[in-house]
C-alpha positions as CSV (number, residue, x, y, z in Angstrom):
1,X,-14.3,11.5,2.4
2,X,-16.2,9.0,4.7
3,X,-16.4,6.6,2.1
4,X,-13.2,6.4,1.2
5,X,-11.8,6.3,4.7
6,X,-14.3,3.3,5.2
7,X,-12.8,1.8,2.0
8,X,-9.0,2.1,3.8
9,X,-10.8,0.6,7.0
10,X,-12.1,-2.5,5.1
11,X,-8.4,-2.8,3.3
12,X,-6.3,-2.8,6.7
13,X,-8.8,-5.0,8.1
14,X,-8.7,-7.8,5.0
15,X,-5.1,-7.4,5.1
16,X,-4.9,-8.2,8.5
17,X,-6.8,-11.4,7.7
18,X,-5.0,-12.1,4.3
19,X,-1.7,-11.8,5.9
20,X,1.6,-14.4,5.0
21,X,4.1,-13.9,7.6
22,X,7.6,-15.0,7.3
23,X,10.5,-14.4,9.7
24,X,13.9,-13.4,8.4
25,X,16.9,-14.2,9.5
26,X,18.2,-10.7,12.0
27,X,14.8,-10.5,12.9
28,X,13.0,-8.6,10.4
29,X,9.4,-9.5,9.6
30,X,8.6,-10.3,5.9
31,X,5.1,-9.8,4.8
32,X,3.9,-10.6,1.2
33,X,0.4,-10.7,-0.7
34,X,-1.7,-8.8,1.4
35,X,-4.8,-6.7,0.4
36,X,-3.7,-2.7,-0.3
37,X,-5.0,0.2,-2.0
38,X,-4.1,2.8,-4.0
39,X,-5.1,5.1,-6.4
40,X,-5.3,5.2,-10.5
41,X,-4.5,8.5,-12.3
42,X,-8.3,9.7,-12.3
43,X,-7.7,9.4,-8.1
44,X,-10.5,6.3,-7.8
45,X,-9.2,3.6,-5.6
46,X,-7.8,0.4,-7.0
47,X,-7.2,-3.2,-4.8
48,X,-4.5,-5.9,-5.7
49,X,-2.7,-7.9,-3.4
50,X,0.6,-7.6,-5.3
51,X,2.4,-6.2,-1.9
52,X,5.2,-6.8,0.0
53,X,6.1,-5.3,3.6
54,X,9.2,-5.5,6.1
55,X,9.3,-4.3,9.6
56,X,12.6,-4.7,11.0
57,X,13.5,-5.1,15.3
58,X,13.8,-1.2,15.2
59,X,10.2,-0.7,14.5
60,X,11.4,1.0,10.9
61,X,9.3,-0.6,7.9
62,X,8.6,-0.4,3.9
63,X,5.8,-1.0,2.5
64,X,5.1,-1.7,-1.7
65,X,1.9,-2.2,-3.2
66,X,1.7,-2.2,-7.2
67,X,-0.9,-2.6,-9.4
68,X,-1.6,-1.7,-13.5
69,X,-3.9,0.9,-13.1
70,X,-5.6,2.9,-16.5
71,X,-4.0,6.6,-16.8
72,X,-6.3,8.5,-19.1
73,X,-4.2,11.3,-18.7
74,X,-1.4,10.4,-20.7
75,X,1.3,11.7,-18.6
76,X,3.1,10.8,-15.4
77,X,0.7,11.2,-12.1
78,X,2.0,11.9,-8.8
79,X,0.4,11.9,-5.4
80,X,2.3,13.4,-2.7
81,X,2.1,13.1,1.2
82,X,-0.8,9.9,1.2
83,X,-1.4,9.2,4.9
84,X,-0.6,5.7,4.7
85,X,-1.0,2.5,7.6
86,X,1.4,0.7,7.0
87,X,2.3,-2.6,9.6
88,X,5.1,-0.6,10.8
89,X,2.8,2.3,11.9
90,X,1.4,5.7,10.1
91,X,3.6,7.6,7.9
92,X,3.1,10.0,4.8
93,X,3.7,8.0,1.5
94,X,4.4,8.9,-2.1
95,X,2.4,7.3,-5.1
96,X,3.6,7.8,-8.8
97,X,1.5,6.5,-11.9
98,X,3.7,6.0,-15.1
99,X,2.7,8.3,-18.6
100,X,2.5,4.7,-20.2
């Protein structure tokens, strides 16, 4: 558990440093290409940078982070209630990893 903790440490911190920034029009906050992490189907965690964020005036925000990941199981993989940082704060996230 400590090691994979300090694994989501070191990810929030390089995404903090890989950040893009754009500001969109009504004030929303567009972020694109940062470092995140998730999981394959065998629960081992996997880093790409093919994410996009928004974080609107409210404080509300989405995040996405994909990635092809291996699936040895050869059916659909879902991980419920992730604790998640996202840039609009903590929340509980869903993860699902297609049979294919």
């Amino acid at each position: 558990m400590k090691k994979l903790i300090i694994s989501f440490v070191v990810i929030i911190l390089l995404s903090v440093i890989s950040i893009s920034w754009k500001k969109a029009s009504g004030g929303a906050v567009i972020i694109n290409e940062f470092v995140c992490g998730l999981y394959d189907a065998d629960g081992n965690v996997v880093i790409t940078d093919n994410s996009h964020a928004v974080v609107n005036p409210s404080g509300n925000g989405m995040l996405r982070c994909e990635a092809e990941v291996p699936n040895s199981t050869g059916r659909a993989v879902i991980f419920n209630n992730l604790s998640c940082v996202t840039f609009a704060g903590f929340t509980k996230g869903t993860e699902v990893i297609s049979a294919s």
